[in-house]
C-alpha positions as CSV (number, residue, x, y, z in Angstrom):
1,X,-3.7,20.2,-26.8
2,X,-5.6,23.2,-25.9
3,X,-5.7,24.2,-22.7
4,X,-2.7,22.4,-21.8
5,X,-1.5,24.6,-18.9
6,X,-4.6,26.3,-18.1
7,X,-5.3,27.2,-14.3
8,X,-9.1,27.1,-14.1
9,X,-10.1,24.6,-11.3
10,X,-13.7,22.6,-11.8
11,X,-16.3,23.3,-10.6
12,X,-17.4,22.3,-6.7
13,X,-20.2,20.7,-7.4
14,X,-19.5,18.8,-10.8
15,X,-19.2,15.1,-11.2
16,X,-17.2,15.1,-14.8
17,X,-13.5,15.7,-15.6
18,X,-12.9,18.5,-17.0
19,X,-12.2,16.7,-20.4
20,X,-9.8,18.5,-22.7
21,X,-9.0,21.0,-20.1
22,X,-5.4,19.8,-19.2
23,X,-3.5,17.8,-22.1
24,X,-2.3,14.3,-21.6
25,X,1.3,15.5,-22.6
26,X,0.8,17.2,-19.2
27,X,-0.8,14.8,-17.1
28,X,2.3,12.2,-18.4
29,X,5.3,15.0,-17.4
30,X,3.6,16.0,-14.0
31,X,2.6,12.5,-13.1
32,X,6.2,10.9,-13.9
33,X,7.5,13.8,-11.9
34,X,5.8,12.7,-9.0
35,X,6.6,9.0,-10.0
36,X,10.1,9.8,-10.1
37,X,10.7,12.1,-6.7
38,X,7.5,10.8,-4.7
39,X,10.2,8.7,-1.8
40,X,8.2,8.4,1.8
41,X,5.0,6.7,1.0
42,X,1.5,8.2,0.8
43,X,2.0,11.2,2.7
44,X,4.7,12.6,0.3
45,X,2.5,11.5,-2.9
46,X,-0.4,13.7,-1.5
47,X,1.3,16.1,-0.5
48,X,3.1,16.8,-4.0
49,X,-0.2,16.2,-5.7
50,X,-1.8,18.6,-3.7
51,X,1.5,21.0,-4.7
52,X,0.4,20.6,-8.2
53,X,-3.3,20.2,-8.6
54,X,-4.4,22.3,-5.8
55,X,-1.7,25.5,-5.1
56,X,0.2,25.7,-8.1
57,X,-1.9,24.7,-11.3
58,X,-5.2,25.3,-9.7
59,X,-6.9,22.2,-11.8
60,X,-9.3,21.3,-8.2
61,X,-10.3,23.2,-5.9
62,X,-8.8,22.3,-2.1
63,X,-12.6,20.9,-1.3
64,X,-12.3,18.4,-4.2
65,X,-8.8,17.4,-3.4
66,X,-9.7,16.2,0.3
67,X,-12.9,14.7,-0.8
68,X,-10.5,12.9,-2.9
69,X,-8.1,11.7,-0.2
70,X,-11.1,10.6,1.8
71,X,-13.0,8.2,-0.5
72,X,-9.7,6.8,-1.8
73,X,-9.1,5.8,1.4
74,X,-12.4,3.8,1.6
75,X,-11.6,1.6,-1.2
76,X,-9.3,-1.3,-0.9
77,X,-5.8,-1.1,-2.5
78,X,-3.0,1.3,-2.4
79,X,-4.8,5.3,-1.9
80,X,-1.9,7.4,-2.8
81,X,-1.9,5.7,-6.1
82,X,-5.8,5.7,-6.3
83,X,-5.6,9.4,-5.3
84,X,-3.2,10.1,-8.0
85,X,-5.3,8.0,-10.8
86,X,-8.3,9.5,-9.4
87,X,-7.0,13.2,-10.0
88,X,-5.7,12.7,-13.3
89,X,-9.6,11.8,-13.6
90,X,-11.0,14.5,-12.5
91,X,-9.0,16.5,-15.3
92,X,-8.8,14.5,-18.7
93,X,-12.0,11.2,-17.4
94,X,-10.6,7.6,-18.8
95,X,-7.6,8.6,-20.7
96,X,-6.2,11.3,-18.1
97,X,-6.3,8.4,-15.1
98,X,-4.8,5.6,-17.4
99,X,-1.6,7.7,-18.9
100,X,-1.3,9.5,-14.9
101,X,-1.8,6.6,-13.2
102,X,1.1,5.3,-15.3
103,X,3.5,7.8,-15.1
104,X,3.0,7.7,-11.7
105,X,3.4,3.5,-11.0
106,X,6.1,3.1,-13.9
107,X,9.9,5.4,-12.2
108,X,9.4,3.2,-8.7
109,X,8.3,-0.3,-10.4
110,X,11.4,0.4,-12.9
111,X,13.6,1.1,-9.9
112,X,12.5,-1.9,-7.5
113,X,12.9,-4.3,-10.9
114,X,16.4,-3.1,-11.3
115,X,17.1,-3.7,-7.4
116,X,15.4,-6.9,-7.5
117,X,17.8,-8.0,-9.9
118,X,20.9,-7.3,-8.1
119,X,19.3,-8.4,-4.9
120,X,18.4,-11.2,-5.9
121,X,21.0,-12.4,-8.1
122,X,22.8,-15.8,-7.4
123,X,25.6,-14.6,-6.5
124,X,25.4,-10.8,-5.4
125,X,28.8,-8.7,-3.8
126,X,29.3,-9.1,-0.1
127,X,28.4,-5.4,0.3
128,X,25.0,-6.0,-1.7
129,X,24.0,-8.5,1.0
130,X,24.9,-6.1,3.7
131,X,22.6,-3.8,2.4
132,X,19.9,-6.1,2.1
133,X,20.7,-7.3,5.8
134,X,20.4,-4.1,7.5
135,X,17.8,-2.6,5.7
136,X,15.4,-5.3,5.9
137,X,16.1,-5.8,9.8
138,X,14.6,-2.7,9.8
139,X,11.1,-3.2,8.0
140,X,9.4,-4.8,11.3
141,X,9.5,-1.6,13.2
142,X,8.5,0.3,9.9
143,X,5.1,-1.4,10.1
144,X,4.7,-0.5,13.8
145,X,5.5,2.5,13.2
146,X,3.3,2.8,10.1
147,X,0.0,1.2,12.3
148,X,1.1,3.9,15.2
149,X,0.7,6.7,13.0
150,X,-3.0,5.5,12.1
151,X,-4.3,4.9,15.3
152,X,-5.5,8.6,16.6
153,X,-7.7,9.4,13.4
154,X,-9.1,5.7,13.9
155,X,-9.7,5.9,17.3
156,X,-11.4,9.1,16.9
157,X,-13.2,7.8,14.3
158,X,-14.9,5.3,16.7
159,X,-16.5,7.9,18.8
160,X,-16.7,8.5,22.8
161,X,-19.1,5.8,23.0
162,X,-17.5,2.5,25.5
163,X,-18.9,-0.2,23.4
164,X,-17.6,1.6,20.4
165,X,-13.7,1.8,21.5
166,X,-14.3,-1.7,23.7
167,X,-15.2,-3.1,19.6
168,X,-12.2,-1.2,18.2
169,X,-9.9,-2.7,20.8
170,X,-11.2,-6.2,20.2
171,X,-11.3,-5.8,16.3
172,X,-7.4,-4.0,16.3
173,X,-6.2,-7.1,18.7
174,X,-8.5,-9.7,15.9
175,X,-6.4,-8.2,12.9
176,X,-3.3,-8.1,14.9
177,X,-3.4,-12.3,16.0
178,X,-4.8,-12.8,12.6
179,X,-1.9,-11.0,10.9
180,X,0.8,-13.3,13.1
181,X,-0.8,-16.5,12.9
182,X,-3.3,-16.8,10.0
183,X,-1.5,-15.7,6.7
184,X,-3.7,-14.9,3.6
185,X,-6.7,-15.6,5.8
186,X,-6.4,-12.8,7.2
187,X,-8.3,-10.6,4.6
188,X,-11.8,-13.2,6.4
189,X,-10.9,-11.6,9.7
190,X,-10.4,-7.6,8.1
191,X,-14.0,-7.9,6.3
192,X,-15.6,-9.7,9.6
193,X,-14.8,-7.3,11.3
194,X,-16.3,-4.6,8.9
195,X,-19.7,-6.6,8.8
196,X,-19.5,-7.2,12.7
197,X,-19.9,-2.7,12.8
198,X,-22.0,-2.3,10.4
199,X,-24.7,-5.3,11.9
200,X,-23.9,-3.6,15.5
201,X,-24.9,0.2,14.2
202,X,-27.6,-1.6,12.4
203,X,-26.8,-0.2,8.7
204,X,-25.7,-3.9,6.6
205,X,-28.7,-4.8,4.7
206,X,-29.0,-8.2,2.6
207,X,-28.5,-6.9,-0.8
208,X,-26.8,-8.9,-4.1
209,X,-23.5,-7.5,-5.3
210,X,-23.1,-5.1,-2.1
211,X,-18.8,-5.4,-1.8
212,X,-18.6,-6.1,1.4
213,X,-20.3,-9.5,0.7
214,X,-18.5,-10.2,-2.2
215,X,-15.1,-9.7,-1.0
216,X,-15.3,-12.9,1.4
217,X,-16.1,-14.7,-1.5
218,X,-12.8,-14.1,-3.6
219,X,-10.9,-14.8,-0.2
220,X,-11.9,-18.4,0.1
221,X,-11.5,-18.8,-3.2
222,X,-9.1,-21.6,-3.8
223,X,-6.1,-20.9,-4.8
224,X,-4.0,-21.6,-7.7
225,X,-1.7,-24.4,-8.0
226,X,1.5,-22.8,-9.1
227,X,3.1,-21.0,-11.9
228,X,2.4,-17.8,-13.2
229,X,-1.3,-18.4,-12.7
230,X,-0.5,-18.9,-8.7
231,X,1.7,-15.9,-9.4
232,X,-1.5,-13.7,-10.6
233,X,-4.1,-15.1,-8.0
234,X,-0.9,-13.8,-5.3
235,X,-0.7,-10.1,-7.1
236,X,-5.0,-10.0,-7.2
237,X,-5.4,-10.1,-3.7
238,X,-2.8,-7.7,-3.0
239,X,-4.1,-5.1,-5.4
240,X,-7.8,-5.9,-4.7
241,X,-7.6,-6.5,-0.8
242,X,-5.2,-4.1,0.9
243,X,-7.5,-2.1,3.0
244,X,-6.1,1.1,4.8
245,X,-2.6,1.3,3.7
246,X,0.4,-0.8,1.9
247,X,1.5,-2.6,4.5
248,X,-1.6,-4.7,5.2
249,X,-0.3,-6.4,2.3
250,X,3.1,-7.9,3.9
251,X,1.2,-10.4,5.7
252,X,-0.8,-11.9,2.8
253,X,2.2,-11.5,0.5
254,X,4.7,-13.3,3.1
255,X,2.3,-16.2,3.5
256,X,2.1,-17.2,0.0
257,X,5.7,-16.1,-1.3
258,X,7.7,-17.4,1.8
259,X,5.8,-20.2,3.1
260,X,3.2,-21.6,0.4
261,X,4.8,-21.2,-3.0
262,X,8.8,-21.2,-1.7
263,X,9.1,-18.6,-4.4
264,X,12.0,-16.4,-1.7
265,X,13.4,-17.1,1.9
266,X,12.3,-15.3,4.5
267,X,15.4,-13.2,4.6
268,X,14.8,-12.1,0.8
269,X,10.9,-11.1,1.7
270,X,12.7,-9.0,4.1
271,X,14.7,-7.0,1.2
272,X,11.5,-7.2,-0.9
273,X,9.7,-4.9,1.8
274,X,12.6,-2.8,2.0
275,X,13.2,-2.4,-1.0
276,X,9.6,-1.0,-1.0
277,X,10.0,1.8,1.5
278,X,13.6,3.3,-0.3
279,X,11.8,3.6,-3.9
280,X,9.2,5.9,-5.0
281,X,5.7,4.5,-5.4
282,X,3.5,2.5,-3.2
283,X,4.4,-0.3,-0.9
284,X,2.7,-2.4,-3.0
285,X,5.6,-2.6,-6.1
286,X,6.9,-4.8,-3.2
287,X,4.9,-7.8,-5.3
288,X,6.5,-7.3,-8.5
289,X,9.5,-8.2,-6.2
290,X,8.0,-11.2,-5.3
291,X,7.2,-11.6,-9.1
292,X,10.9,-11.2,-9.9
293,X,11.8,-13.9,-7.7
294,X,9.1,-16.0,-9.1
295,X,9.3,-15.9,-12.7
296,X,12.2,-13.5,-13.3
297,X,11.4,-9.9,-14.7
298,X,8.2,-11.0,-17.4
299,X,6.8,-12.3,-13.6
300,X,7.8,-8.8,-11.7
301,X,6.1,-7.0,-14.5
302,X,3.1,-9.6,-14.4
303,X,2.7,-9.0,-10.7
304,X,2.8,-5.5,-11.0
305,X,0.0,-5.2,-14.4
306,X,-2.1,-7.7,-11.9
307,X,-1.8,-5.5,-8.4
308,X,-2.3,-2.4,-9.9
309,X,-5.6,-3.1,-12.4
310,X,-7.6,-3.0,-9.9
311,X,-7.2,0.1,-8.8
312,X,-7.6,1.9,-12.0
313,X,-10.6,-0.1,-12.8
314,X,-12.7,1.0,-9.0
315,X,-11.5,4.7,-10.1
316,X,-12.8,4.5,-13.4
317,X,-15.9,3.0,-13.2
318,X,-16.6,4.4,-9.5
319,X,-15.7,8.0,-10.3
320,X,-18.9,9.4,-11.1
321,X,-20.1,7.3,-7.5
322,X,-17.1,8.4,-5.6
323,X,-19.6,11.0,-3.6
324,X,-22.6,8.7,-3.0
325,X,-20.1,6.1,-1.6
326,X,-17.8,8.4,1.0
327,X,-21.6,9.5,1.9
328,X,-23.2,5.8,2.3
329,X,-23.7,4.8,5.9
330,X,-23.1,1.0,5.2
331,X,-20.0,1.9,4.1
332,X,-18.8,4.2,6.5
333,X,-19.7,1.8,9.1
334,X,-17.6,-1.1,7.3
335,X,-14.8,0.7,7.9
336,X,-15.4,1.7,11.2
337,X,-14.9,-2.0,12.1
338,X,-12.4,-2.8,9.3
339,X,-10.2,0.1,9.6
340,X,-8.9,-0.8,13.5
341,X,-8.6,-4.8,12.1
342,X,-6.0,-2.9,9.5
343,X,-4.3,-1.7,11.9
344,X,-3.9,-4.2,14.3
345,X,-2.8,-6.2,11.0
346,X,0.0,-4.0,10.5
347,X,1.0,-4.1,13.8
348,X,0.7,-7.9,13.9
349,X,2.9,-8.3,10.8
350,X,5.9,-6.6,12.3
351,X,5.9,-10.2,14.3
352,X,6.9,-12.6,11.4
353,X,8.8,-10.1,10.2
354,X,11.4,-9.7,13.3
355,X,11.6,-13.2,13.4
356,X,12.7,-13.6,9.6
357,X,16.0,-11.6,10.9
358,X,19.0,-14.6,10.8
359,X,21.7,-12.9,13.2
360,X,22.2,-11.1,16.0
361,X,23.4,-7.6,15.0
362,X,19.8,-7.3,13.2
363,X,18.1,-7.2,15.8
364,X,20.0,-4.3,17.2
365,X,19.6,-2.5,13.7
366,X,15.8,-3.6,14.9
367,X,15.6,-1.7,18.2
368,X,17.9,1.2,16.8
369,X,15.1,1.8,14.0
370,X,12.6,1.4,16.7
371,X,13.9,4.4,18.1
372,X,14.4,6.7,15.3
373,X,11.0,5.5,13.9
374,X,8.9,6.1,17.2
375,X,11.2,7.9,19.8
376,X,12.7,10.5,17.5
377,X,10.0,10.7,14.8
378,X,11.9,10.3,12.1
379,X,11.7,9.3,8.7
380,X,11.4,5.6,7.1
381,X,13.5,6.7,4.4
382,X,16.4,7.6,6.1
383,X,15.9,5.2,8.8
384,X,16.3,2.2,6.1
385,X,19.6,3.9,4.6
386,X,20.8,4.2,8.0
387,X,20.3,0.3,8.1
388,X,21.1,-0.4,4.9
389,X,24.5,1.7,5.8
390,X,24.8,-0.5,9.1
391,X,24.8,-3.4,6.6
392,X,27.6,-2.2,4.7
393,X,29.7,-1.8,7.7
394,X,28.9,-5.3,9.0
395,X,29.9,-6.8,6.0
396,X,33.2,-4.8,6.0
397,X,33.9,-5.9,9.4
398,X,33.2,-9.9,8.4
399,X,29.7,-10.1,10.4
400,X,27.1,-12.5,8.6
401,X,25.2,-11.0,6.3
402,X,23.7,-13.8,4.1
């Protein structure tokens, strides 16, 4: 298509993609690229799309880009992957976001399927459950170590005021006992909290279809009995209600996999997460895991169509609204209250998750990743091959590892 490797960036100030600008051919190579090398979570998938779009292809301008990054980050679900539809967007409109946004999810969700399958095969090698072991006794101080890493901007975010950081303390220790104890109630507690700010700075007003209404209302809904349709509800709310990052999700996803549908033992939740962090793509593919273990691989790729459709539909249809939205006071004030419940949520959920872990040389895999993660600042990839490495060895030596 013409155009196909042009350098011309859009325009500062215009709302529409630049349609026919960059070809789809493109959009699918770069995109899978991404898909395929994109290992460490959001921060590497911005990074590398910033690489592309910004520095070496010149497609949007630097301004663009971090407007980007911000108002993905306002919507629920997973933002690296909305950031990555959303650019795709910005150069080729509908079709540009559906085939990036594609090429993006599909090298990770083809990865964690094939991994699910061994992992969670009836009868999987001796050094396969090591593996499994040691990495997932690692997850729980991933997601304190993913909730540390949000608190400064947060807490800057809240302002100098007292009563500002005395609310953010009370709504981060709210998501965080809500994240241990509640389940999938806690998305009622991450939206109260939102609604709590926005009343207190006095921006809410009573209006029909405003989201932060509506979003309660698909929470209590009831939900489904079993079966693939349970299976869909599970993969909905995870796509539709992870606010501020992937691992918000663990919680909700625990709840209903481990403890309402049976669908996986605690210990093979565990493997799900990890599995997660070592492939590229979101934290979220962690559902079509849980899919996997429900319904075999139609429900991992079920789960995964399910979680991921609403993020191409809120970047679609909100495009064109994506700079009255990051500038809407309601909104901004939502997530001043919602956004330290998230993170106190991810936090809280590091609590089920260490006490998933079946023997006793986890939870020294536990602390060590503790120390790499937050001591040494260190990666979460190599911290869950290190434990997935530890596994092996305590397999080889006859430790439990089932």
């Amino acid at each position: 298509m013409a155009g196909d490797d042009h350098g011309d960036s859009a325009a500062a100030g215009d709302d529409r993609p630049p349609v026919g600008r960059v070809g789809l051919t493109t959009i699918a190579r770069e995109w899978g690229r991404i898909g395929c090398i994109g290992f460490g979570g959001p921060p590497t998938h911005i990074a590398l799309l910033r690489q592309l779009c910004v520095e070496r292809r010149r497609w949007i301008s630097a301004g663009e880009f971090e407007d980007g990054i911000a108002v993905t980050n306002l919507l629920p679900g997973p933002a690296s992957t909305q950031l990555a539809i959303f650019t795709a967007w910005r150069l080729r409109g509908t079709p540009g976001a559906l085939v990036g946004g594609f090429f993006f999810i599909v090298p990770g969700l083809v990865l964690i399927l094939a991994l699910a399958a061994l992992f969670l095969s009836g009868n999987p090698p001796r050094w396969v459950q090591g593996i499994a072991a040691g990495a997932g006794a690692a997850v729980a101080a991933v997601a304190v170590q993913a909730a540390w890493a949000l608190v400064p901007a947060s807490w800057k975010r809240a302002g100098p005021e007292r009563a500002a950081r005395a609310r953010w303390l009370g709504y981060g220790l709210a998501g965080a006992v809500a994240a241990a104890v509640t389940g999938p109630w806690l998305v009622l507690v991450l939206v109260a909290a939102g609604i709590v700010e926005a009343l207190v700075r006095g921006h809410l007003r009573a209006r029909p279809g405003r989201p932060v209404l509506s979003w309660p209302v698909l929470a209590l809904a009831p939900p489904a009995v079993g079966g693939l349709s349970a299976l869909a509800w599970v993969a909905l709310k995870v796509g539709a209600l992870s606010y501020g990052g992937g691992f918000v999700i663990i919680p909700l996803m625990q709840a209903d996999a481990v403890d309402n549908y049976h669908w996986m033992t605690a210990g093979q939740f565990l493997n799900a997460v990890a599995l997660g962090q070592i492939t590229p793509g979101p934290v979220v593919q962690t559902v079509a895991v849980v899919g996997y273990a429900a319904a075999g691989l139609g429900g991992g790729l079920l789960a995964a169509v399910v979680a991921f459709a609403p993020s191409f539909v809120f970047v679609i249809l909100g495009g064109p609204r994506f700079d009255r939205l990051r500038a809407n006071r309601t909104v901004q004030a939502f997530f001043n209250g919602a956004g330290p419940a998230v993170i106190g949520a991810i936090a809280g959920s590091a609590i089920p998750l260490a006490l998933s872990l079946q023997h006793l040389w986890q939870w020294g895999v536990l602390a060590a990743a503790g120390l790499w993660l937050l001591a040494a600042h260190r990666g979460v990839v190599s911290a869950l091959l290190g434990a997935g490495a530890i596994g092996v060895i305590a397999a080889l030596v006859g430790w439990p590892v089932a």
